[in-house]
SEVOLO-545142 format. One record per residue: residue in three letters; x, y, z of N, C-alpha, C in turn. Coordinates in steps of 0.1 Angstrom, whole numbers, plus 2048, in hexadecimal, padded with zeros to 3 digits. Layout:
N
AlaXYZXYZXYZ/...
% end
This chain:
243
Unk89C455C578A144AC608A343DC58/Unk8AF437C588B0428C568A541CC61/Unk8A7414C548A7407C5F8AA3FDC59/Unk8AC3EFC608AE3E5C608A13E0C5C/Unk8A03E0C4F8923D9C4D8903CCC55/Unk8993C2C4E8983B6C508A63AAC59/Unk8A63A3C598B13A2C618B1390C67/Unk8B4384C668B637AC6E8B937CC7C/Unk8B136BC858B0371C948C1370C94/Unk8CB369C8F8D4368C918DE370C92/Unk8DA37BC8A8E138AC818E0395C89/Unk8E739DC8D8E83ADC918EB3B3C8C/Unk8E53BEC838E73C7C7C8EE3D5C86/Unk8F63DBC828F63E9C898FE3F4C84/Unk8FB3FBC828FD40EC7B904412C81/Unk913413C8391A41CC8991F427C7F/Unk91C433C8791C444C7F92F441C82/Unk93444BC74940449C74942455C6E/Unk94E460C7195046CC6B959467C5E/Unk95446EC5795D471C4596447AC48/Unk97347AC4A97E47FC4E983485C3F/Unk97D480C33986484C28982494C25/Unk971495C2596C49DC229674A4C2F/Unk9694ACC379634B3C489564B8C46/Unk9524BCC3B9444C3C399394BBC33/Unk93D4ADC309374A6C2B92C49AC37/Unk92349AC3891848EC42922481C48/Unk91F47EC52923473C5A91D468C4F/Unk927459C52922450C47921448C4F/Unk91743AC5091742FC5591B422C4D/Unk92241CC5D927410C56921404C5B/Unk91A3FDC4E9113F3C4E9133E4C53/Unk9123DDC5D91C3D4C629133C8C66/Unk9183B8C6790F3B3C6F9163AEC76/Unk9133A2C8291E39EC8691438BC92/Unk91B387C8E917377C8F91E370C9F/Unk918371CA791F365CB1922358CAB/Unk931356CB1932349CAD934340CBA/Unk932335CB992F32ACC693C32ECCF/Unk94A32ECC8953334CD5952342CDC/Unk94834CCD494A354CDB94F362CD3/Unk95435ECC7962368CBE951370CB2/Unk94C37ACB494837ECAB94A37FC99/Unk94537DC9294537FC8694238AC7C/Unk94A38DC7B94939DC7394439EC5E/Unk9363A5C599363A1C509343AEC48/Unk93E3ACC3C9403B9C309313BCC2E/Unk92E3C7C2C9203C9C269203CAC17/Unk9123C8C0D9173CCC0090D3CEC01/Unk90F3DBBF39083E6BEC9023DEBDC/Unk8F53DBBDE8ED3D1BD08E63DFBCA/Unk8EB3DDBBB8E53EDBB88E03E6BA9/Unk8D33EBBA48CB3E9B9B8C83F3B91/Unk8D13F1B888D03FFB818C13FFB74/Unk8BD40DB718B040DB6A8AA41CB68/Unk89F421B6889942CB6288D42EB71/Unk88D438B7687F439B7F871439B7A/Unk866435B7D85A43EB79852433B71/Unk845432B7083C428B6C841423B60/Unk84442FB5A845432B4C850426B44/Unk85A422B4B863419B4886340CB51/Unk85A408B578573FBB5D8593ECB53/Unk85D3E7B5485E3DCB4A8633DDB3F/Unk8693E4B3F8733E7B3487F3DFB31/Unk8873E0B258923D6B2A89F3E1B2D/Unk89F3EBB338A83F4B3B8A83F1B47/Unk89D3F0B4D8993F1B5A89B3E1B65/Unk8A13D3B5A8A03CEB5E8AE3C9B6C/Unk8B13D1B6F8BA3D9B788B13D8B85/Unk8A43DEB8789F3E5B8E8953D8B94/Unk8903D1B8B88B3C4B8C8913B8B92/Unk89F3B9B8E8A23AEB9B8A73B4BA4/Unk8A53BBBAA8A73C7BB789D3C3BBC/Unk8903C3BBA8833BFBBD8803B5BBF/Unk8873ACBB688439DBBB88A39BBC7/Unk8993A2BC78A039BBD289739ABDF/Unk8963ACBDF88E3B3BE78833ABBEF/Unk8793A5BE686C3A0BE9876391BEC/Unk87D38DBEB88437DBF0887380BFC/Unk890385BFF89838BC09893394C15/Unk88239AC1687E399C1C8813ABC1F/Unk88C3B1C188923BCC1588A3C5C0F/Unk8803D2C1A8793DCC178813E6C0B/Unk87E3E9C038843F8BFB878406C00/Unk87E40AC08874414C1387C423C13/Unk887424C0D88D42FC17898434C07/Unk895442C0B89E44CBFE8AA44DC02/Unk8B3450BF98C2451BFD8C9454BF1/Unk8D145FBF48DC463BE78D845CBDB/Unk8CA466BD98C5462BCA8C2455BC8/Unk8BE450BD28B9441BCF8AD43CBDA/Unk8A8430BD889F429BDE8A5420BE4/Unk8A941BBF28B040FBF58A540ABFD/Unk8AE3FDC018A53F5C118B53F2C17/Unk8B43F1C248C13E9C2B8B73D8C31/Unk8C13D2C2F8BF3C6C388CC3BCC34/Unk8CA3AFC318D23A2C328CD395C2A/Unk8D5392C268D9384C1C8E137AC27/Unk8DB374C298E136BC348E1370C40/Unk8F2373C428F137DC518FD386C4B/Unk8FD387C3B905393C358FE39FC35/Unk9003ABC388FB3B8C3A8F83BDC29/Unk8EA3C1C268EA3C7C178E03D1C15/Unk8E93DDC0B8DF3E8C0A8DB3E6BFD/Unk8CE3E4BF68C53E3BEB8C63EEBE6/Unk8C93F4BD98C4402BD58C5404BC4/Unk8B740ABC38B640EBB58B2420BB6/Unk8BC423BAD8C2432BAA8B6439BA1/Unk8B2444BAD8A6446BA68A9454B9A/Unk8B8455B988B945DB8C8BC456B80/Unk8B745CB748B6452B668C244FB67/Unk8C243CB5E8CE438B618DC43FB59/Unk8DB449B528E844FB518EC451B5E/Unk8E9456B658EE45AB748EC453B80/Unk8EB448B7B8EF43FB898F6444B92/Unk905443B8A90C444B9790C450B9E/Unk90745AB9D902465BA78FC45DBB2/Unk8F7453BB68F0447BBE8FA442BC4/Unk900439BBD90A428BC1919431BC4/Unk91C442BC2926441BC6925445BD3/Unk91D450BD991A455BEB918449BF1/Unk90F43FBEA90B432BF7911429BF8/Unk91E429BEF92841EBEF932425BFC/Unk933433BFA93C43CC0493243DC12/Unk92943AC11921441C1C922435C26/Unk91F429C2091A419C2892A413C28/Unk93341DC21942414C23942408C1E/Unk93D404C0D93D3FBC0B9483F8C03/Unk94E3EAC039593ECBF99563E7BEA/Unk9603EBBE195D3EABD295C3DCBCC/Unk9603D1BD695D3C4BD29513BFBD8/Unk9483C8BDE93B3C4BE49323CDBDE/Unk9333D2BD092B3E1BCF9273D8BBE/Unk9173CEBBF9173C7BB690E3CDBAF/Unk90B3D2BA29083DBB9A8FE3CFB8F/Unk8F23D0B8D8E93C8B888E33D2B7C/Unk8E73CEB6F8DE3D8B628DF3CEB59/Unk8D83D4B4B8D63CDB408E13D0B38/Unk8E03C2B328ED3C0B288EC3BCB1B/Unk8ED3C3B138E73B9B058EE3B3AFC/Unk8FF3B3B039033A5AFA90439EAFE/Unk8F6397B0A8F538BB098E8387B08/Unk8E2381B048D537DAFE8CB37BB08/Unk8BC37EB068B4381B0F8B0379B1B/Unk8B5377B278B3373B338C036DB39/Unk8C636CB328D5369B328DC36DB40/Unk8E0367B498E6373B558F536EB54/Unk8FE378B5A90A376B57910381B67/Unk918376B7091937CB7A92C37EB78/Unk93638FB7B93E391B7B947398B88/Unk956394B8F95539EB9595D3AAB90/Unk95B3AAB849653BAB829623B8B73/Unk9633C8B6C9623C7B5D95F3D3B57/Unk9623D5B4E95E3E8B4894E3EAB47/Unk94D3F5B3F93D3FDB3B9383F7B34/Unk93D3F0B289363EAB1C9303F3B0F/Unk9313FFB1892A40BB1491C40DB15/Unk91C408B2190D407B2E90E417B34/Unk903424B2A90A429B37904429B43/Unk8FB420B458F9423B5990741FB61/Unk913410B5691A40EB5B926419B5A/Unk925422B5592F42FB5092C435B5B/Unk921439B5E921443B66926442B78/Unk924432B7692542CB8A93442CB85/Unk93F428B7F94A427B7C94C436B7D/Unk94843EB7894D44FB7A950452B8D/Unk945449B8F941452B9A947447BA8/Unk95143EBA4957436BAD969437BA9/Unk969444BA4978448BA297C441B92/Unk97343AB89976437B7D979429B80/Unk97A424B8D97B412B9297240DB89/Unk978401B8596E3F8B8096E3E6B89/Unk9783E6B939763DEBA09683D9BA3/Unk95C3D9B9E9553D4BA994A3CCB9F/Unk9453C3BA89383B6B9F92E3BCB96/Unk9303B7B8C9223B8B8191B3ACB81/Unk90D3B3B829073A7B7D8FC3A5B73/Unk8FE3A2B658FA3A8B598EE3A0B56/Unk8E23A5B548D639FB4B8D439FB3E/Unk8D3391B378D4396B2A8C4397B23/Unk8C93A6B1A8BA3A5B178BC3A7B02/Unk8C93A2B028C93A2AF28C93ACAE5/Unk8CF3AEAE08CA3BAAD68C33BEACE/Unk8C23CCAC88B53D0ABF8B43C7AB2/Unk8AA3C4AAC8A63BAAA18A73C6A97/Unk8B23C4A8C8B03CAA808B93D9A84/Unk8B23E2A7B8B83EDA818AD3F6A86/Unk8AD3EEA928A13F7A9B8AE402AA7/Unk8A640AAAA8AA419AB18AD40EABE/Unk8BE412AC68C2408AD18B9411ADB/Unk8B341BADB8B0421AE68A2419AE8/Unk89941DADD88F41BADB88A409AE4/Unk897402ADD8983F0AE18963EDAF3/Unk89F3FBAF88A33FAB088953FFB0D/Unk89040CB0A88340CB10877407B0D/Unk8783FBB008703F4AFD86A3E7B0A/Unk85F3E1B0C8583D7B1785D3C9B10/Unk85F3C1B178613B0B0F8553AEB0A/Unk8553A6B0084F39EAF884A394B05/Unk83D38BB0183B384B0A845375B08/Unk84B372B02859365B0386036DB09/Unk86737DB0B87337DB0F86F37DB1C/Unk85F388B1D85F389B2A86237DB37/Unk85D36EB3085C35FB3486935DB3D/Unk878360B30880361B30886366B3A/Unk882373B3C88437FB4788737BB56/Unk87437BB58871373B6387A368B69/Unk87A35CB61883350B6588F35AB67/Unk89535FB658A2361B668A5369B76/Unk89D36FB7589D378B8289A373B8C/Unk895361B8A89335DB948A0353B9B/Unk8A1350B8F8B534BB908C0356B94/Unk8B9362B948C136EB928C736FBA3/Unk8BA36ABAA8B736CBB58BD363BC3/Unk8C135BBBA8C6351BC28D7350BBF/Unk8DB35BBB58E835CBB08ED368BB9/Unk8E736DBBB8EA378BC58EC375BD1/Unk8E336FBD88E9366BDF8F0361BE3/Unk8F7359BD7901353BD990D35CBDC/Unk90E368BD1919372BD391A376BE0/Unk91237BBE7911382BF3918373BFC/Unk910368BFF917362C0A92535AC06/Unk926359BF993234CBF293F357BEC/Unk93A362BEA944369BE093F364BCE/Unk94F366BC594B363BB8957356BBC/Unk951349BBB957340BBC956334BB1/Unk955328BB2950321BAB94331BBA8/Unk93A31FBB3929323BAD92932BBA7/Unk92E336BA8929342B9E93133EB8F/Unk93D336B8C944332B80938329B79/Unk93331FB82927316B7F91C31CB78/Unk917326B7F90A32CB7D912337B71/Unk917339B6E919342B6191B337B55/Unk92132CB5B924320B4D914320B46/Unk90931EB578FF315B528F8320B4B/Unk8F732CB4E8F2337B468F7338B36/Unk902337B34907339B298FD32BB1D/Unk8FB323B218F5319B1F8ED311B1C/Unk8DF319B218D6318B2B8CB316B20/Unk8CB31DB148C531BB098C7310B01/Unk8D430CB028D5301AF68D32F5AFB/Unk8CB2EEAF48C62E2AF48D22D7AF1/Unk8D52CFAF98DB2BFAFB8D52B6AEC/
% end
């Protein structure tokens, strides 16, 4: 069973079951909706979006710099008031709301080569569209805490991002939002670097960022990518260099 974890008194969340006409043999899908009185009277109707945190399951890769995907999924989560309670097409989600925007939380509990086995059923299932399907993983050409918010862009040769791009018809249409966690020193093994833990400066780094991270998402969800988010990528770019 779903639920509406969380929700504003203002906000009405509600689940209408809808047949998938493409496929006949395939599960009824819900479509995730909120909807706002307005003082005349005319309802307000709000897109839902799909926030997906790409990473590795399992103790074993907690704090990692792979995983930091999955970590601000968790921040949002714990801000937002937004339970992660409930399994779903290979994944862990929560449903609730960012404002009085409708949003499904979910980190893909298959290793991140196979994300998109995840983000492509729940993008089709919750009817979300490809400009609301905001995709959060690590990036390492950009330097460690670095965030960098996009709405559209290739793989990088990310494959978690390879594989959600397989599994949304090869689209590359929809928001990235990149953490930077910098590259291997020397010629150390790239693998080795990704399931490596931060140092305690990057971790410093980390943290702060995901708390900025948190309030950037935010913004996406109720502003779009407008000229706060042009702002907030300048001041990131930045953010290190000293005046």
């Amino acid at each position: 069973m779903l639920h509406a974890v969380y929700a504003p008194k203002s906000c009405s969340i509600s689940y209408s079951r809808i047949p998938c006409y493409q496929k006949p043999l395939a599960p009824t899908r819900l479509r995730v909706s909120a909807s706002l009185p307005e003082p005349n009277g005319v309802k307000v109707e709000f897109t839902p979006w799909l926030i997906v945190g790409l990473g590795n399951p399992g103790n074993k890769y907690h704090g990692t710099r792979h995983n930091v995907g999955f970590e601000m999924i968790d921040r949002v989560s714990q801000e937002e008031g937004i339970v992660l309670n409930t399994i779903q097409s290979k994944a862990l989600i929560g449903i609730g709301s960012i404002g009085e925007v409708p949003v499904v939380l979910a980190k893909p509990q298959a290793y991140m080569n196979f994300s998109g086995e995840a983000v492509g059923p729940l993008a089709a299932y919750y009817q979300v569209p490809m400009r609301h399907i905001l995709l959060v993983y690590d990036e390492m050409s950009l330097p460690n805490g670095i965030l960098r918010l996009q709405p559209k862009g290739g793989h990088g040769h990310h494959n978690g991002v390879k594989s959600v791009m397989e599994h949304l018809n090869g689209r590359r249409e929809f928001p990235r939002f990149c953490i930077g966690i910098g590259n291997p020193p020397g010629t150390m093994d790239m693998k080795a670097y990704l399931l490596q833990k931060f140092s305690d400066t990057e971790r410093k780094q980390v943290d702060a960022a995901l708390d900025q991270g948190v309030a950037a998402v935010r913004t996406v969800v109720l502003e779009g990518f407008g000229s706060r988010i042009s702002r907030f990528n300048i001041g990131q770019k930045y953010k290190y260099h000293k005046v």
